[in-house]
N, C-alpha and C positions, 0 to 999 in steps of 0.2 A: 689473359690467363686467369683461372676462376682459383677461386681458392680452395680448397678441400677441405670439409670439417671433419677432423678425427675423435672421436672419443677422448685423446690425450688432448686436443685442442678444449675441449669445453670445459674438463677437468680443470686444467688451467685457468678458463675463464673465470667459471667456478669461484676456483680460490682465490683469483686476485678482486672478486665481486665481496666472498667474504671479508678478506681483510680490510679492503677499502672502508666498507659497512665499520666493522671490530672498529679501525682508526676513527673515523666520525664519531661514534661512540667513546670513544676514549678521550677525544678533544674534546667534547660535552662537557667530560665526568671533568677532565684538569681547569678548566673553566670556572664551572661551577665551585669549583674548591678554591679557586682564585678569588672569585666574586664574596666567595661568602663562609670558608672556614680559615680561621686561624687557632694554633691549638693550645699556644702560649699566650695572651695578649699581656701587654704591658700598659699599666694604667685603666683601659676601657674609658678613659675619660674626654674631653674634648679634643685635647692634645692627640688621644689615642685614633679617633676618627679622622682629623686631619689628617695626618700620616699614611694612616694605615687607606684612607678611600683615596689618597695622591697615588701612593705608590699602585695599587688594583687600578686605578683608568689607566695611567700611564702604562704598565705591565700588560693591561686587556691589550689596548691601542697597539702596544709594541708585537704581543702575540700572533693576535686577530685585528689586522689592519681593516679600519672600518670608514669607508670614504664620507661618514656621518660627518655633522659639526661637533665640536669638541662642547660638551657640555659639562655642566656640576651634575651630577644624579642627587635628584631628590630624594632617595630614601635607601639604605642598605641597611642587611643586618648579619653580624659578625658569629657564626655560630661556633661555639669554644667546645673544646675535647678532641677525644680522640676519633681520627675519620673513620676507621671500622665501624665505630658506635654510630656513625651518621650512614655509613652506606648500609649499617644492618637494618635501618628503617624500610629500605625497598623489600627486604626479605620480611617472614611470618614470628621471628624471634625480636625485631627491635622496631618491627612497624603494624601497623592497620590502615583498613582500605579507608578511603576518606574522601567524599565528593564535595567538592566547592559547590558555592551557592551558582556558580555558572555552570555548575553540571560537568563537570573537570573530575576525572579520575587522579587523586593524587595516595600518600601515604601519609599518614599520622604518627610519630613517634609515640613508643608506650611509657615512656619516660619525658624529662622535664631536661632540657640543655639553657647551660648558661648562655645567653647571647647578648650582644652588644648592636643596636640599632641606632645608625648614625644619618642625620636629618639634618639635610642641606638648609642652611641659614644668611647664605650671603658668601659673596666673593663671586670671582670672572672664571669662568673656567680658562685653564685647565689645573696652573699652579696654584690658584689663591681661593680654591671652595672652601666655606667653612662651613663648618657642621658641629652639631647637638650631639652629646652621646646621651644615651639610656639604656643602662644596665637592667638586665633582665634572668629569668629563669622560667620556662615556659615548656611547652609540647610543641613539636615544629612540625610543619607540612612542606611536602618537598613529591617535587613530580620525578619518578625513575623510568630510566629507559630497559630493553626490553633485560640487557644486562646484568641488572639490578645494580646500576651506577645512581646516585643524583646526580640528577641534570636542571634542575628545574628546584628554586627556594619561592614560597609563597608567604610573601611579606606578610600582607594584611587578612589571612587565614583564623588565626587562632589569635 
């Protein structure tokens, strides 16, 4: 028996093609806010990195189950304030266009955010990384998708 395509069938397709797309895009955007914004921190200090990068691998790992080795990550950074202020970077009111030295279309913030960059210094993964804090205030670069979500933080940019 053939199947018959009706114009309500592709309609359907359609939309469950959109949403699926919207969802991937959405798991990006909660990710990336996982990885790299907190809006309160407490401390910012070494204590603070500790914590705060045990609790993001273990929460990534629990989220987005990743058949990787469990490592320390060498480098992260904490960007602080409110997330509006960071997702209006992908838009023309809180960002600019900005290409990497590898020829990457990203966004430039037009403003300066406090961040906290935490720098793996020893220990076993996964409970015993330690890490460096460095308190900062800077212009951040961040790749967005077509959304205008961030998805993408560029460490060593700025």
């Amino acid at each position: 028996m053939a199947l018959k395509v009706t114009p309500m069938l592709l309609l359907l397709l359609a939309a469950a093609l959109v949403l699926l797309g919207a969802s991937a895009s959405q798991e990006q955007y909660d990710r990336f806010l996982l990885q790299h914004f907190d809006a309160k921190p407490k401390g910012r200090d070494d204590r603070y990195c500790n914590n705060r990068m045990r609790y993001m691998m273990k929460e990534d790992r629990r989220r987005y189950p990743n058949p990787g080795p469990k490592v320390c990550k060498e480098t992260n950074t904490f960007i602080h304030g409110n997330s509006d202020d960071i997702k209006a970077i992908c838009t023309s009111h809180g960002g600019r266009n900005y290409v990497t030295r590898t020829r990457q279309a990203m966004r430039q913030s037009l403003r300066p955010f406090q961040i906290t960059t935490c720098t793996w210094h020893g220990g076993k993964p996964l409970d015993n990384c330690q890490y460096r804090a460095a308190r900062d205030s800077r212009m951040i670069v961040i790749a967005c998708d077509k959304h205008e979500h961030p998805v993408h933080f560029a460490e060593s940019q700025i």
